[in-house]
BALOBA-1460 file (C-alpha; in Angstrom, 3 decimals):
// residues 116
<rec num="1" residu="x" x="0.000" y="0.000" z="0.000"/>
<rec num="2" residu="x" x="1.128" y="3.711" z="-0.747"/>
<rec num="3" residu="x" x="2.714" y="5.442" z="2.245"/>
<rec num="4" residu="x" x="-0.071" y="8.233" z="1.371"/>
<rec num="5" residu="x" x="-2.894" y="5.970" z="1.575"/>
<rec num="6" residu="x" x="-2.029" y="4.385" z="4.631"/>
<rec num="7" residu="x" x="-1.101" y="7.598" z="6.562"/>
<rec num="8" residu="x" x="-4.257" y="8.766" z="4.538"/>
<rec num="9" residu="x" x="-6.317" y="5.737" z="6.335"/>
<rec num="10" residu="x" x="-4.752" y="6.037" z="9.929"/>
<rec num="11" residu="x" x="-5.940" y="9.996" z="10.161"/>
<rec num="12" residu="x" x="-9.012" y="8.922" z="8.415"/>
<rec num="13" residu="x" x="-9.402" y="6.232" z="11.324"/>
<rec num="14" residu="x" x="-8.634" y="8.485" z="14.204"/>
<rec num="15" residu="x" x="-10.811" y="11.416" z="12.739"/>
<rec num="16" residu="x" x="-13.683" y="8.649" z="12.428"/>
<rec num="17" residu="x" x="-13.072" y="8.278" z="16.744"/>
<rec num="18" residu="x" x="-13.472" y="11.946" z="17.304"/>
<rec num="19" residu="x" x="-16.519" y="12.122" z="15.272"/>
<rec num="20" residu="x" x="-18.888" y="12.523" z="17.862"/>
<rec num="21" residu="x" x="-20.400" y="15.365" z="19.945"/>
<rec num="22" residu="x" x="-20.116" y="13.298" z="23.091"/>
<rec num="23" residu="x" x="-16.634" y="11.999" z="22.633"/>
<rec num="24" residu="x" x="-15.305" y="15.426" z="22.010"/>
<rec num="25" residu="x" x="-17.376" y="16.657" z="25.332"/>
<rec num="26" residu="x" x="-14.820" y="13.965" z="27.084"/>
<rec num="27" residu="x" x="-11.719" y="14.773" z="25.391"/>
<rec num="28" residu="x" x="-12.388" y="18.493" z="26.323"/>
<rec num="29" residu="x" x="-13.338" y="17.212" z="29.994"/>
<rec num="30" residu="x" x="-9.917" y="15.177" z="30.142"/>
<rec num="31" residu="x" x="-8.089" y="17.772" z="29.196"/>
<rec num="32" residu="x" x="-6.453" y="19.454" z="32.160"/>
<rec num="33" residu="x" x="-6.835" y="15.800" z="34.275"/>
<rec num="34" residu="x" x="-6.842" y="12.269" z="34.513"/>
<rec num="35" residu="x" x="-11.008" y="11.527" z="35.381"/>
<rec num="36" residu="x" x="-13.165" y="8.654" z="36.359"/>
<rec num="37" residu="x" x="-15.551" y="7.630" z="34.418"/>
<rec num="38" residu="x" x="-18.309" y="8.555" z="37.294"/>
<rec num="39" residu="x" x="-16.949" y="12.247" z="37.061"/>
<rec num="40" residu="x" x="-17.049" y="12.115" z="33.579"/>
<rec num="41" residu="x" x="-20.403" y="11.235" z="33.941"/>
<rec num="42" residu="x" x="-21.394" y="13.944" z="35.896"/>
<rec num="43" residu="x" x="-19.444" y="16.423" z="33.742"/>
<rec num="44" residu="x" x="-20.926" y="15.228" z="31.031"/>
<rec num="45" residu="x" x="-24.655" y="14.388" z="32.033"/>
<rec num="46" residu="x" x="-24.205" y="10.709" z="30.195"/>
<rec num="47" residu="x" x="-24.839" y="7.623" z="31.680"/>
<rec num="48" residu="x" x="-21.765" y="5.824" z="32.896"/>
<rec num="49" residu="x" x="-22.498" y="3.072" z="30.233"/>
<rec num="50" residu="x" x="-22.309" y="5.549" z="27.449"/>
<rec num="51" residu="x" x="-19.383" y="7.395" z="28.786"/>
<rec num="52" residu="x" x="-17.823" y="3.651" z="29.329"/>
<rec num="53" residu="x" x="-18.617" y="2.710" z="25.875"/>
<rec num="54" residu="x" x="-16.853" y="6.465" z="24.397"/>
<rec num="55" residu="x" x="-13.924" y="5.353" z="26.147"/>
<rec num="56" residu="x" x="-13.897" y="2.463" z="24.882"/>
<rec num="57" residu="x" x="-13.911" y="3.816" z="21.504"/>
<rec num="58" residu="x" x="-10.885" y="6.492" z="22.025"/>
<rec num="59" residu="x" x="-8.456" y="3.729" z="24.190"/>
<rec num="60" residu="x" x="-9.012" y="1.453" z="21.021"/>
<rec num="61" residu="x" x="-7.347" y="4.577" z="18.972"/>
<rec num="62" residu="x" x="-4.982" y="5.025" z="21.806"/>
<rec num="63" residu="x" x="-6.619" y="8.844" z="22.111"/>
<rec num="64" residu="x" x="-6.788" y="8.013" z="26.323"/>
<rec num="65" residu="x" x="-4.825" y="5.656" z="28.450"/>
<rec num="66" residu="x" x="-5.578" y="4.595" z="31.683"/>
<rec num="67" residu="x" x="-4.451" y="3.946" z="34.949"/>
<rec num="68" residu="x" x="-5.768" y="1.444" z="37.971"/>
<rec num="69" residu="x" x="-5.840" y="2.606" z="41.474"/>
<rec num="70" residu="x" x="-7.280" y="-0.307" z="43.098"/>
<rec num="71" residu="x" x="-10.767" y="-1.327" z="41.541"/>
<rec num="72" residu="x" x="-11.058" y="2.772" z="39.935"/>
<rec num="73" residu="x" x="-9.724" y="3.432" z="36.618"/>
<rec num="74" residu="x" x="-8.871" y="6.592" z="35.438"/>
<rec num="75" residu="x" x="-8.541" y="7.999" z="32.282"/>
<rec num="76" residu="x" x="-5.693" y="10.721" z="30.681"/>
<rec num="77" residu="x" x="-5.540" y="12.175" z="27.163"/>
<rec num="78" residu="x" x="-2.064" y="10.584" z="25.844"/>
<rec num="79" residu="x" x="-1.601" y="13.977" z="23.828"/>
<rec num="80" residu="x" x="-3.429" y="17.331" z="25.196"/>
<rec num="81" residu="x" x="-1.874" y="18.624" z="22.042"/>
<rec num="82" residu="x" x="-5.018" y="16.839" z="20.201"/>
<rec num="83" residu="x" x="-7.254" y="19.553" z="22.886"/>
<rec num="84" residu="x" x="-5.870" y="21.966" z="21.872"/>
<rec num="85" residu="x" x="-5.817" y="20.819" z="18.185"/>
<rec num="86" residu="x" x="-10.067" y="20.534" z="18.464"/>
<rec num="87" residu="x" x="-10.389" y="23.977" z="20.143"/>
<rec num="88" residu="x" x="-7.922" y="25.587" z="17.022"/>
<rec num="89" residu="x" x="-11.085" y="23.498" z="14.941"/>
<rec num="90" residu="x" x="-13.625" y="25.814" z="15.947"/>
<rec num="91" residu="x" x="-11.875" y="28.304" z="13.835"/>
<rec num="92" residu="x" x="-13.460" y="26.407" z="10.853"/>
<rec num="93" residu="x" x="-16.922" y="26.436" z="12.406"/>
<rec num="94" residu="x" x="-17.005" y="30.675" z="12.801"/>
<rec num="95" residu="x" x="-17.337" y="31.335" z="9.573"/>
<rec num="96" residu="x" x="-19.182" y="28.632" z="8.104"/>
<rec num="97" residu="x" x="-22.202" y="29.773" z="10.637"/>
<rec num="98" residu="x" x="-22.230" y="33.248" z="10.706"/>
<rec num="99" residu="x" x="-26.002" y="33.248" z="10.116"/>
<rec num="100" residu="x" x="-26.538" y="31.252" z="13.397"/>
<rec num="101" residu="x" x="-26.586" y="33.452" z="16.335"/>
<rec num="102" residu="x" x="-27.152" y="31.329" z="18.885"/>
<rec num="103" residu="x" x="-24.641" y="28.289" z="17.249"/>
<rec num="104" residu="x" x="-22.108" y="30.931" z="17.114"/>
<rec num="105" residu="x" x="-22.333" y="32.166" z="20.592"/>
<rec num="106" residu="x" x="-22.536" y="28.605" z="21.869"/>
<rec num="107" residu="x" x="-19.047" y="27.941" z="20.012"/>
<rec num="108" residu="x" x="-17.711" y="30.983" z="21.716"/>
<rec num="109" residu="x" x="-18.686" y="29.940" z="24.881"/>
<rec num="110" residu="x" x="-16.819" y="26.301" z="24.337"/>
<rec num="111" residu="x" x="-14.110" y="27.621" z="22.930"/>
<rec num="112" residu="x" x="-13.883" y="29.696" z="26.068"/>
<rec num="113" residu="x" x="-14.393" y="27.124" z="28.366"/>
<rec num="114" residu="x" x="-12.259" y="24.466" z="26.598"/>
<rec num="115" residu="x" x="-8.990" y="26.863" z="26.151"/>
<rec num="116" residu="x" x="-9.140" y="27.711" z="30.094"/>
C-alpha cells in the first residue's frame, strides 16, 4: 500500500473516533486531568455506560490511556496537544455559521471554556 494511503487511512481512522459530539465533550473534559468515568459522567450528564462505551472507543485509537488505582480506573488524554488541536477546529466552524446566532455564541462559549 502507498505510504499516502495508509497515513491517509490512519488519520481517516482516528478522525472517524473523534466524530462525535459526546466523545469530544470527554476529550475536552480530560483535558487538564486524569477523570473517572463517574466524574465524567457527571461532567458530562451521560450515563456511565455511554461514557464507558466512548472510552472504549478512544483507548481502542490510543486517544486516552488509563491507569488502575485499586478497583477505579482513570482515564488521561495521551496527547493534550489533540485539545488543543479541536479547540484551534472551531476556527473552521465561525465562519461557516455566521447566520446562526445562537450556534455561534454557543461555540464561543466552548471555545472559552475548553482553552481555560
Amino acid at each position: 500500500m502507498p505510504y499516502r494511503l495508509l497515513a491517509a487511512g490512519e488519520l481517516a481512522e482516528l478522525l472517524r473516533s473523534l466524530a462525535h459530539p459526546r466523545r469530544i465533550q470527554i476529550l475536552e473534559e480530560l483535558r487538564s486531568n486524569e477523570r473517572d468515568v463517574a466524574s465524567l459522567a457527571d461532567a458530562t450528564g451521560l450515563a456511565h455506560s455511554s461514557v464507558s462505551q466512548h472510552l472504549m472507543v478512544l483507548r481502542a485509537r490510543r486517544v486516552v490511556a488509563e491507569r488502575r488505582d485499586g478497583r477505579q480506573v482513570f482515564y488521561r488524554l495521551r496527547s493534550v496537544e489533540l485539545a488543543d488541536w479541536l479547540v484551534q477546529g472551531m476556527d473552521f466552524l465561525a465562519p461557516m455559521n455566521q447566520q446562526n446566532d445562537e450556534l455561534r455564541k454557543a461555540i464561543q462559549k466552548a471555545r472559552s471554556k475548553w482553552s481555560e
